[in-house]
N, C-alpha and C positions, 0 to 999 in steps of 0.2 A: 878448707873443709871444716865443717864444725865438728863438737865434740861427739864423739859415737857414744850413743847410749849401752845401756848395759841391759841385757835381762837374764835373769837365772830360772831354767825350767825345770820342772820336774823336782815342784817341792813337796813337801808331806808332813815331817816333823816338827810340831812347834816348839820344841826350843833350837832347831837349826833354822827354825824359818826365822827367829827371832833375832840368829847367828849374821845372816845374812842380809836383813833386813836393813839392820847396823851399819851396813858398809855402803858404799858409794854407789850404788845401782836404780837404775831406773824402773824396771819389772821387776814381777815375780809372775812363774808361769804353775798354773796346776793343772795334771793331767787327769780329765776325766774318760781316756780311753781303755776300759778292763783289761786287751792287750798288752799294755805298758809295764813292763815293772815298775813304773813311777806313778804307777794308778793311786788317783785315791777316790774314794765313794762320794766322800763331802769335801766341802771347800771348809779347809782348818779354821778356827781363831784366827780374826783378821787383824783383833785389838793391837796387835803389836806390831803392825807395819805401819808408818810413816803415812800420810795421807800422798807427798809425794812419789811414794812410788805406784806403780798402777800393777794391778791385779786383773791375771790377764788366765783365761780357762781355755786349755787346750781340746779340740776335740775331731775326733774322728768319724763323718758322716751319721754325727747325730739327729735326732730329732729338731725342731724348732723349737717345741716344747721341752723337750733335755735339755736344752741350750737355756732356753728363756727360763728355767726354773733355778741354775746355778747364775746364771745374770741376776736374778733377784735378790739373790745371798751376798751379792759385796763384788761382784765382778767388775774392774773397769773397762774392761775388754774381750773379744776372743782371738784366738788365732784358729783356724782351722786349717787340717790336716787332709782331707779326704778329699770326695767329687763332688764337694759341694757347690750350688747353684749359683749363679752369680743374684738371682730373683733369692735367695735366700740372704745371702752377703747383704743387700741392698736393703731387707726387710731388720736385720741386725742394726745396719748404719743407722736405720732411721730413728734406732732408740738412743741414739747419741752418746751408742760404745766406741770404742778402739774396734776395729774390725782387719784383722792381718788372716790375708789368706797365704797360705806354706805351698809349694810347689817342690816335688823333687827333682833333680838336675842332673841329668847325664849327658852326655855328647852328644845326643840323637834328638835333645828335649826343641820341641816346638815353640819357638815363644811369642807366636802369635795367639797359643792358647791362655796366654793374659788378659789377654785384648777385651774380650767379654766382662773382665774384671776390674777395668782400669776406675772405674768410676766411684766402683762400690766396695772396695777396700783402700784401708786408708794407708797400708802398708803392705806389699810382698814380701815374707820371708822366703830365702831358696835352700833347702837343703839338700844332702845328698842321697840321690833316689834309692829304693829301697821297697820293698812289701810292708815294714815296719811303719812307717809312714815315723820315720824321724828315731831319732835317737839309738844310734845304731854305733856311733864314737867314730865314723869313717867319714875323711872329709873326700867332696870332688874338684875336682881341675878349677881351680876361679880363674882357669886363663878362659874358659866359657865364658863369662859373664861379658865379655869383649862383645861380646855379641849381643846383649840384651837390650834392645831396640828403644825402651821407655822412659822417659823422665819419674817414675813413678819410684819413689825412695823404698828401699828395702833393707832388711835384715838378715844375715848373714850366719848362714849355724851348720851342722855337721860335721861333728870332730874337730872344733873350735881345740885348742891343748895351749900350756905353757907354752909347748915345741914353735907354734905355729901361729904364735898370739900379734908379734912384734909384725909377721909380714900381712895380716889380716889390719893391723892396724893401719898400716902403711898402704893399705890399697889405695890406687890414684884416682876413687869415684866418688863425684858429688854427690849420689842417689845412695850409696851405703850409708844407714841410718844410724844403723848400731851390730851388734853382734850378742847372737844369743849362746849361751855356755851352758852344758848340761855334762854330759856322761864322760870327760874328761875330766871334770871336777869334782868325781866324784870320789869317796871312802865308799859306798855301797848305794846300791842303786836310791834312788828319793834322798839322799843324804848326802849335802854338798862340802865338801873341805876348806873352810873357810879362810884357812892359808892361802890356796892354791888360788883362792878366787882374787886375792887381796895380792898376792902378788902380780896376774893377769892387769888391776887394773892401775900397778905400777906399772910397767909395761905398756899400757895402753898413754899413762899421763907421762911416758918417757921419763918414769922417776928411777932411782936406783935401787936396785934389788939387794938386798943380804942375803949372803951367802947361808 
């Protein structure tokens, strides 16, 4: 299984984003849904993120035009949150972003309603369902994904924690792409603890932790 990538959402601060940027990760997520505690209006100062990591705009049944106007400001990517269309998904792809559509996941969850999807994102993240649409710090059962029918590689979030880091690493699937970390790592909501993050990805490279 290859390396899981890393993404951190729900930034805001720029000298935390600056904090974070520093460290070993592959994303950065910003949340342009007003719901969020981890809202932000604008996409920060991007000068000080590494041109390797990709910048990725979180959204919740936006416009096309909401969308397309923070794509313009430095986006590499979106992930979206809501009911959004796959004829939208597909209209994103073709501007040659990251396009990860988010599904929440309970026991009950349908996953042929991917299937619409499969084409036109380039990534599924599953997290745990919810009205929040995400970051809610609760994680769900990943003995579901046993069941998830697609070769279609995905991202892996909700209540991501130190506690729960080692056995998410360890999961036995080729299609787990990476693992997104947000509200477990945090000091205060949009404000990530750079400790916490830095020891997760000891843990993830199987390195030794200090006490």
């Amino acid at each position: 299984m290859a390396a899981l990538q890393i993404k951190v959402c729900g930034m805001r601060d720029p000298e935390n984003i600056r904090q974070i940027a520093a460290l070993s990760i592959d994303y950065l997520g910003f949340i342009f849904y007003a719901k969020s505690s981890r809202y932000t209006a604008q996409l920060p100062d991007l000068s000080a993120i590494p041109p390797h990591i990709k910048k990725i705009g979180v959204f919740v049944n936006a416009t096309a035009a909401a969308i397309n106007e923070k794509i313009a400001q430095g986006l590499d990517g979106v992930q979206l949150h809501g009911q959004e269309s796959p004829a939208l998904c597909a209209s994103l792809k073709s501007e040659n972003i990251i396009v990860i559509k988010a599904f929440g996941i309970d026991q009950d969850f349908n996953w042929q309603t991917l299937e619409p999807y499969l084409q036109v994102a380039d990534y599924f993240l599953f997290d745990t369902k919810s009205n929040q649409h995400g970051g809610t710090g609760q994680h769900f059962d990943w003995s579901i994904l046993a069941n998830y029918p697609f070769q279609k590689s995905y991202f892996l979030s909700g209540g991501l924690s130190l506690d729960n880091m080692q056995a998410a690493a360890s999961m036995n699937d080729s299609r787990l792409i990476g693992l997104d970390l947000n509200s477990r790592f945090e000091s205060a909501p949009a404000l990530k603890d750079s400790n916490r993050i830095i020891q997760a990805l000891k843990i993830i490279n199987n390195e030794q932790i200090s006490s």
